[in-house]
N, C-alpha and C positions, 0 to 999 in steps of 0.2 A: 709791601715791606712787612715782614715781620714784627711784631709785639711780643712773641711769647719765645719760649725758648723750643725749641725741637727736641725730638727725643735723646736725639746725638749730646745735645749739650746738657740735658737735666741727667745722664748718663754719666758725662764727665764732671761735672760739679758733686753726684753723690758718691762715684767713684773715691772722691776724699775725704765723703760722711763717714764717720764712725768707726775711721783710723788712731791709733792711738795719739798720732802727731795730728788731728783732728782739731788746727787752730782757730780763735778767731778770723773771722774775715768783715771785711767792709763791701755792701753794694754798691756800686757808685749807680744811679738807676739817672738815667736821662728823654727825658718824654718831648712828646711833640703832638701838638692834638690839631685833633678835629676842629674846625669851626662848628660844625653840629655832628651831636654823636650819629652813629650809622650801628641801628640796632638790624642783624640777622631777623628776631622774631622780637617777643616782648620783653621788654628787662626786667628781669627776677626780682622780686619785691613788690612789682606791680607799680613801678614807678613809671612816669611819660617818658617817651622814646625822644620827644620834641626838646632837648637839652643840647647846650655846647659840650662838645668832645671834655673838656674839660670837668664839668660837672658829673659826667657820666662815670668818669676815670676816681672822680673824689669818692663816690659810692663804692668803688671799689676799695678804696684808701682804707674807708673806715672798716670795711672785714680786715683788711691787711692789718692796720692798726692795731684791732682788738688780738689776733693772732702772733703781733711781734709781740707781745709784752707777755704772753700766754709763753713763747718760746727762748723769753729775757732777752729781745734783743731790741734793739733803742736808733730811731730817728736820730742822727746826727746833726743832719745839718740840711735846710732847705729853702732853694732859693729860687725864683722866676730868671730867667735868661733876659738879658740884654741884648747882645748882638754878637754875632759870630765875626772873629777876628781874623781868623785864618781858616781856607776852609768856602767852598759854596753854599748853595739855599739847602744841599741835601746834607750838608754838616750843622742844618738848625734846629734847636729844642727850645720846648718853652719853658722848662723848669729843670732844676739839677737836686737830685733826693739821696743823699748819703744816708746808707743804713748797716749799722754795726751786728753783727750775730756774732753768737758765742762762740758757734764752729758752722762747720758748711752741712751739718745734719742737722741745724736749725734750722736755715734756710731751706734745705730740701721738705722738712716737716712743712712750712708755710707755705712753698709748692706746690707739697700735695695736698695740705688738705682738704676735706673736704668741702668749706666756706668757700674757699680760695677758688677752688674749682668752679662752685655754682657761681659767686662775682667775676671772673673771667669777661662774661657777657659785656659789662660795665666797661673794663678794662678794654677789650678791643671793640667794643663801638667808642669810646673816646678817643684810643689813638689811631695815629696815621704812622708813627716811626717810634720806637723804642730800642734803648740800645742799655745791656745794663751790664756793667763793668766787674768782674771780682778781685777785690784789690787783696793785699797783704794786709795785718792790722796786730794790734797791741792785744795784749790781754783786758785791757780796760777800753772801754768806749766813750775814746776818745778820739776828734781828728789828729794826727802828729804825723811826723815826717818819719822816715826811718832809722 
C-alpha cells in the first residue's frame, strides 16, 4: 500500500500551484501505522529503528510541523480514530490530521523540501496505509462547510 504520493499525483496537485486562482486548500491526511516501524536501513537522525509505527511517523511530524508554519499553513484539527462504521479492516486508520495551506504551492513547497524528503524514512517505516484527501477551503484556516 502506498504512503506517499507518486509522481502522477505530486504532478496534478502542483499543476494548480502558482495559478493565479491558486486557492486555499485543506489536507485531510488519514494514517494507519505500524505496530513496529519497519526501517529499510538506519533512521535519519540516528534515532533506534526499534519504535512503534507510530512514533517513527511523529518524527516525521515534527520536520512537517516546523515546515507548515515556515509555509503559513496550520494543523486544524486532530484526532485518534475509533472505529470504522462503514467500510472493512482496509477502510481503517488510526488517526485523522486536517491541514489548512494557503494554496496548493505551499503544500507542494512541503513536499519537496528538502527536510521532508530526508524524514520520508520516518514516515514510511511508521505507516502501513496512508491516504490523503485535497479538499476545497476558505481563505481563512478554519474547518467550515461550504
Amino acid at each position: 500500500m502506498a504512503v506517499e504520493p507518486d509522481e502522477r499525483q505530486l504532478a496534478e496537485i502542483a499543476a494548480g500551484a502558482g495559478d493565479s486562482d491558486d486557492r486555499p486548500v485543506v489536507m485531510l491526511n488519514l494514517n494507519r501505522y505500524r505496530e513496529r516501524a519497519a526501517y529499510d536501513e538506519d533512521p535519519p537522525g540516528g534515532g533506534s529503528a526499534e519504535v512503534s509505527g507510530r512514533e517513527a511517523y511523529a518524527r516525521y511530524g515534527a520536520v512537517a510541523t516546523a515546515i507548515l508554519e515556515r509555509v503559513g499553513a496550520r494543523i486544524l484539527w486532530y484526532a485518534q480514530t475509533g472505529q470504522t462504521v462503514i467500510g472493512d479492516d482496509g477502510d481503517r486508520y488510526d488517526e485523522v490530521i486536517a491541514v489548512w495551506y494557503p494554496s496548493r504551492a505551499a503544500f507542494v513547497t512541503l513536499a519537496t523540501a528538502p527536510e521532508i524528503l530526508a524524514a520520508r524514512a520516518d514516515r514510511n517505516a511508521g505507516l502501513v496505509r496512508a491516504t490523503l484527501i485535497c479538499c476545497e477551503s476558505g481563505d481563512e484556516p478554519v474547518l467550515a462547510g461550504p
